[in-house]
C-alpha positions as CSV (number, residue, x, y, z in Angstrom):
1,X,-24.3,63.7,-35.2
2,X,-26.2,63.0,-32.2
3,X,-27.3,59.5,-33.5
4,X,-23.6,58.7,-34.3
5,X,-22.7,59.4,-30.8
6,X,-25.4,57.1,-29.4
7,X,-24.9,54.3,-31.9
8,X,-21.2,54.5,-30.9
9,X,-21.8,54.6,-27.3
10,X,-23.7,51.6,-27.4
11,X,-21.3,49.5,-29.3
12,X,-18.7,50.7,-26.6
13,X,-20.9,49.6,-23.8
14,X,-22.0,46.2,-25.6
15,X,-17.9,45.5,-25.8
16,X,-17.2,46.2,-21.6
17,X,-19.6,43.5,-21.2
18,X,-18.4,40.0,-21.5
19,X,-20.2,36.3,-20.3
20,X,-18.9,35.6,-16.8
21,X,-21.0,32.1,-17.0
22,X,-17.7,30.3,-17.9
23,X,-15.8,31.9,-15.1
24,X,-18.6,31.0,-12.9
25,X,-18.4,27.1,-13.8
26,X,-14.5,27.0,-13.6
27,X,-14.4,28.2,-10.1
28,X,-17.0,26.1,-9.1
29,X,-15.5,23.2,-10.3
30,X,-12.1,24.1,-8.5
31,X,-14.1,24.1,-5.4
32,X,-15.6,21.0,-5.7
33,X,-12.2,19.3,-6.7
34,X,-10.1,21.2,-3.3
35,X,-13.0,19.8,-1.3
36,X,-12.5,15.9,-2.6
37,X,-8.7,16.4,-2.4
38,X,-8.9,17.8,1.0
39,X,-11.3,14.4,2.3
40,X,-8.7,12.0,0.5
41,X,-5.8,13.8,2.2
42,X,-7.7,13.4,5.9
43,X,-8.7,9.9,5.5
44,X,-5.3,8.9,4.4
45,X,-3.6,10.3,7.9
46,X,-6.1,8.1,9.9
47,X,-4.2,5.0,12.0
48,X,-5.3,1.8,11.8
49,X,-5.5,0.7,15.1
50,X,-4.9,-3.3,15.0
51,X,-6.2,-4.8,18.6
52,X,-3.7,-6.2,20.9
53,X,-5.6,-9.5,22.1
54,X,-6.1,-12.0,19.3
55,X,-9.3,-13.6,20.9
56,X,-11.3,-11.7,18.3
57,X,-9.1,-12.7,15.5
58,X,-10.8,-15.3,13.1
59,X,-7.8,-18.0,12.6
60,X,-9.0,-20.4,9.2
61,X,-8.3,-24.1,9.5
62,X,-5.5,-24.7,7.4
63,X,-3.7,-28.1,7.5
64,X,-0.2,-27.7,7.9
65,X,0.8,-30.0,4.9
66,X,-0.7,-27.3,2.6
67,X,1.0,-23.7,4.4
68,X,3.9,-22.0,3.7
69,X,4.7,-19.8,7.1
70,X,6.5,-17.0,6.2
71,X,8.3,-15.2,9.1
72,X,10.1,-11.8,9.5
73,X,11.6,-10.1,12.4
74,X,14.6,-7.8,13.0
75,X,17.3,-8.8,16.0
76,X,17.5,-5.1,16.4
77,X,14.3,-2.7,16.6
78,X,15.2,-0.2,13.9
79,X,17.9,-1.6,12.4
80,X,17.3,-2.5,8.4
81,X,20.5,-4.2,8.3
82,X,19.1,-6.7,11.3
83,X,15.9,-8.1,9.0
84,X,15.3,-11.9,8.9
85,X,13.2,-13.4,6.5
86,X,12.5,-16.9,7.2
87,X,10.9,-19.4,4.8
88,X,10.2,-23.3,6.2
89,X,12.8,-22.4,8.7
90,X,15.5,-21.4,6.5
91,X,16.7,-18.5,7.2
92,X,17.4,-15.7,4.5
93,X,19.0,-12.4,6.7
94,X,19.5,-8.6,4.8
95,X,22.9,-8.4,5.4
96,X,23.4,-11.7,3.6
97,X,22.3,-10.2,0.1
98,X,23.9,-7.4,-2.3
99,X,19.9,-5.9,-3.5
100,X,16.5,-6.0,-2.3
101,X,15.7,-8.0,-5.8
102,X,18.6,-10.7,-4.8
103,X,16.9,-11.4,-1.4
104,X,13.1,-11.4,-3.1
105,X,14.3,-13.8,-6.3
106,X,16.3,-16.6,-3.6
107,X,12.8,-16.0,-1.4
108,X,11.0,-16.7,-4.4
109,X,12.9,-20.0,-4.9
110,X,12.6,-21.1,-1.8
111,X,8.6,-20.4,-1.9
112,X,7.9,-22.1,-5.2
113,X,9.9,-25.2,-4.3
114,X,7.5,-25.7,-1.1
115,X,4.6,-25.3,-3.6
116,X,5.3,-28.0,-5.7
117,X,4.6,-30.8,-2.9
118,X,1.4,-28.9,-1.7
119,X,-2.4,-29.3,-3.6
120,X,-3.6,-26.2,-2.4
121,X,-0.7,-24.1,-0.8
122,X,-1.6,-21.1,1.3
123,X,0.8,-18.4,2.4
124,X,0.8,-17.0,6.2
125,X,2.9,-14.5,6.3
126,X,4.1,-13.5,10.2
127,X,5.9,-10.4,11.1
128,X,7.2,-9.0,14.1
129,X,5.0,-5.8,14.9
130,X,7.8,-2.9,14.9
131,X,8.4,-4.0,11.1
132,X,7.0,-1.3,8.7
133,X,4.8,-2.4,5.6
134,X,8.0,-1.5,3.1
135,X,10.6,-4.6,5.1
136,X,7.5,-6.8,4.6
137,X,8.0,-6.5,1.0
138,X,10.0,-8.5,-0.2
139,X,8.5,-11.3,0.9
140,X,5.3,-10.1,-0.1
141,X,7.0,-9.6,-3.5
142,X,8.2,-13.4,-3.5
143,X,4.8,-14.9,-2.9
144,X,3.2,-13.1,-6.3
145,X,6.8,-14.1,-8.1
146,X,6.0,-17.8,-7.0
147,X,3.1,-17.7,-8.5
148,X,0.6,-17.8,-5.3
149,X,-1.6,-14.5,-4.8
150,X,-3.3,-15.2,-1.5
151,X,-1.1,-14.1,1.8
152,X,-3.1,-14.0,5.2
153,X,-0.9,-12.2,7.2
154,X,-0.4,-12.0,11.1
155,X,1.4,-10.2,13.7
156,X,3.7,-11.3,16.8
157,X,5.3,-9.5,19.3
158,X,8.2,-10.0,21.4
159,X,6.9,-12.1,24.6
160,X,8.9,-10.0,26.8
């Protein structure tokens, strides 16, 4: 009787126990992944802080007989409706258009007619500097729907 009662204490106390090894590697593993997520999420909150003077900027020698300039500025700071895109001076304003896609096909157009007359065309693309990256797009957009997948871009601001 007395054997029974330690054989089936035993098997009790053999059953409480389990492996916390799994457990163990699971939370470590969550920890490692928070702490990558977390250096991701600070590095993409850093500004890019773009210098003011161009005197350090390196300008490539490009003959103007092979560059398309591509310009874009707004008339009004803020306004989306106020967005010029200008290709060979030709002028191609927001308003003008019913959709984003309309505006990036006649860009597109525009762009690939240039390139036909050139050997080795190479897109600048110029914008004013209170434009975000998302009204640069389209014309961004046109240049890899022409066919051309080098842009050098630039920046200009308003002289006053």
């Amino acid at each position: 009787m007395l054997a029974k009662k330690i054989r089936n204490s035993k098997v009790r106390h053999r059953m409480a126990q389990f492996n916390m090894t799994p457990m163990i590697d699971v939370v470590f593993l969550l920890i490692v992944f928070f702490m990558l997520i977390c250096q991701f999420i600070s590095q993409d909150e850093e500004l890019v802080s773009v210098p003011d003077d161009c005197e350090t900027a390196v300008i490539d020698k490009v003959s103007k007989e092979n560059e398309i300039e591509i310009l874009v500025w707004s008339e009004r700071a803020g306004d989306a409706g106020s967005i010029i895109y200008s290709v060979d001076n030709k002028d191609y304003p927001v308003s003008k258009y019913s959709s984003r896609e309309v505006l990036t096909t006649e860009l597109a157009c525009q762009i690939t007619e240039l390139k036909k007359a050139m050997k080795e065309p190479v897109v600048r693309l110029r914008g004013d500097g209170s434009l975000s990256c998302e009204d640069m797009r389209p014309a961004i957009e046109a240049v890899g729907a022409a066919g051309l997948d080098t842009i050098r871009f630039a920046a200009f601001r308003d002289k006053n």
